[in-house]
N, C-alpha and C positions, 0 to 999 in steps of 0.2 A: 205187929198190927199193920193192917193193910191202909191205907189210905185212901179215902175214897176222890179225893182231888188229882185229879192227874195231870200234869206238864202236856199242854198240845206239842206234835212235832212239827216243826218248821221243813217245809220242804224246802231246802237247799238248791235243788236241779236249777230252777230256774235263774239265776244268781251263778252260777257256774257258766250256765252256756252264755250268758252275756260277756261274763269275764273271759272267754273263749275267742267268743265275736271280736270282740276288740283289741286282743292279744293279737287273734291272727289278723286282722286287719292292719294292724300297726308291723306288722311280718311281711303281710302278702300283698300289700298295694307297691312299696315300695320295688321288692319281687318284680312284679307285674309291671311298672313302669319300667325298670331296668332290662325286662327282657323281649318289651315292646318297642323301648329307645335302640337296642343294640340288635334284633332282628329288621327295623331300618335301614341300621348303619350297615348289616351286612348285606341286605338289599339293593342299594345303593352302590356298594364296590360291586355287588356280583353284576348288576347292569353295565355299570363302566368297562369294569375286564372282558367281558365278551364282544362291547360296543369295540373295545381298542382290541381283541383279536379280531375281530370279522372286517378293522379295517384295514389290520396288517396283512390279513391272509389275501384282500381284495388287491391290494397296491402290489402283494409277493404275487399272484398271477397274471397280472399286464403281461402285455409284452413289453418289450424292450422300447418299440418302437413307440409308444401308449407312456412309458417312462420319459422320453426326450422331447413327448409331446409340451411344448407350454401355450397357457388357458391366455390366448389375447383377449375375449373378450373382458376379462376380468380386471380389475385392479390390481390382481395378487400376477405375481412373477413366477406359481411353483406349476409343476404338472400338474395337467388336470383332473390324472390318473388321484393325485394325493388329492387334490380341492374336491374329487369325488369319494374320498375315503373319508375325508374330514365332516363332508355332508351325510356320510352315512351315518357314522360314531354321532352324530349331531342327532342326526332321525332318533336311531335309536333311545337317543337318553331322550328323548320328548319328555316321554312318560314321566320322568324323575319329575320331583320337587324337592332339592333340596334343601329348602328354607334359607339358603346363602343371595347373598345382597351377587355375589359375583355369577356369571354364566359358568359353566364347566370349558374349560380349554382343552382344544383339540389338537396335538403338536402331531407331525408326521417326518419322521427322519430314515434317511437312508445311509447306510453306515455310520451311524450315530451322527453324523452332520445332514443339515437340511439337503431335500432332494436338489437336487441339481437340474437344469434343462440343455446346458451345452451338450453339443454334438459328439466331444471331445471326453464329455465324462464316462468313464467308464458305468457300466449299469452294477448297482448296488449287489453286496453279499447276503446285507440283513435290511431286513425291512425293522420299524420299530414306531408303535404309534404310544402317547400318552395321553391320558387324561387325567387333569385335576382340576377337582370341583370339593367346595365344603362345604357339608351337610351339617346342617343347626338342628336344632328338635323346636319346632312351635308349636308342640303338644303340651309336652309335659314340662315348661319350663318352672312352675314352681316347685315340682318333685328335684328332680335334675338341678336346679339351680343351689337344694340346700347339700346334696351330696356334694358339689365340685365346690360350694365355696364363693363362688362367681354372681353376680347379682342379672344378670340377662342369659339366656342361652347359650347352652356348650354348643361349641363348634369343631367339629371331628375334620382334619383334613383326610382328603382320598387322591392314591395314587396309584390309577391301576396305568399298566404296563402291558401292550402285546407285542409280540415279536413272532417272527417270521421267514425263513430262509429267503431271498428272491427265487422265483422257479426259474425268469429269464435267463441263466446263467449257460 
């Protein structure tokens, strides 16, 4: 015997895609924070490395005589060759904001010890500039703050490194 009362069907779909919605959201923001925090951070060193090669390669083509020059006008005691390499590496990262309380430091050394300006020094083999600066996130510091643990924002240190033969040789 047939029934004439029949069970309506419940359409399910809709109850699906929300449980969907919020599955992947709870997947894909975190996702997205992570890979907006660390395309930053890669940002951020790739402007430094180039900033500290373009000022080593600047300081590795002086001449010699541009090497033994020192900056009187200045306070600082180094060539003016490196206090203009320092101001370049400096230009360049304008652009940065790395949310860090500290500026990015600009070191310039020749043969791994600071340049020299006596007469008497021999002109350098290797040129070598650094920068270190630490980049915070003041984006995403409630995402990022429960991954690490930490209750304020992660702080990534960066150390880019360029080096350089001298050409004066």
């Amino acid at each position: 015997m047939r029934s004439i009362y029949r069970q309506p069907r419940r359409n399910a779909g809709g109850a699906a895609a929300i449980e969907l919605v919020a599955v992947l959201g709870v997947i894909l923001i975190p996702l997205l924070v992570a890979s907006l925090f660390f395309g930053r951070f890669v940002w951020h060193y790739s402007v430094a490395q180039k900033a500290a090669q373009d000022a080593a390669r600047f300081v590795a083509a002086s001449s010699p005589t541009e090497m033994k020059t020192q900056c009187t006008l200045l306070i600082y005691k180094d060539p003016c060759v490196v206090m203009a390499a320092m101001s370049l590496a400096t230009t360049e990262m304008a652009e940065l904001n790395p949310g860090g309380k500290d500026t990015p430091s600009v070191a310039v050394y020749c043969d791994e010890q600071k340049c020299a300006t006596n007469k008497d020094t021999p002109v350098p083999r290797m040129i070598s500039v650094d920068i270190k600066m630490t980049v915070e996130d003041p984006f995403f510091t409630v995402f990022t703050s429960a991954f690490s643990g930490t209750a304020g924002p992660i702080s990534i240190p960066i150390h880019a490194t360029g080096r350089s033969y001298y050409v004066g040789n």
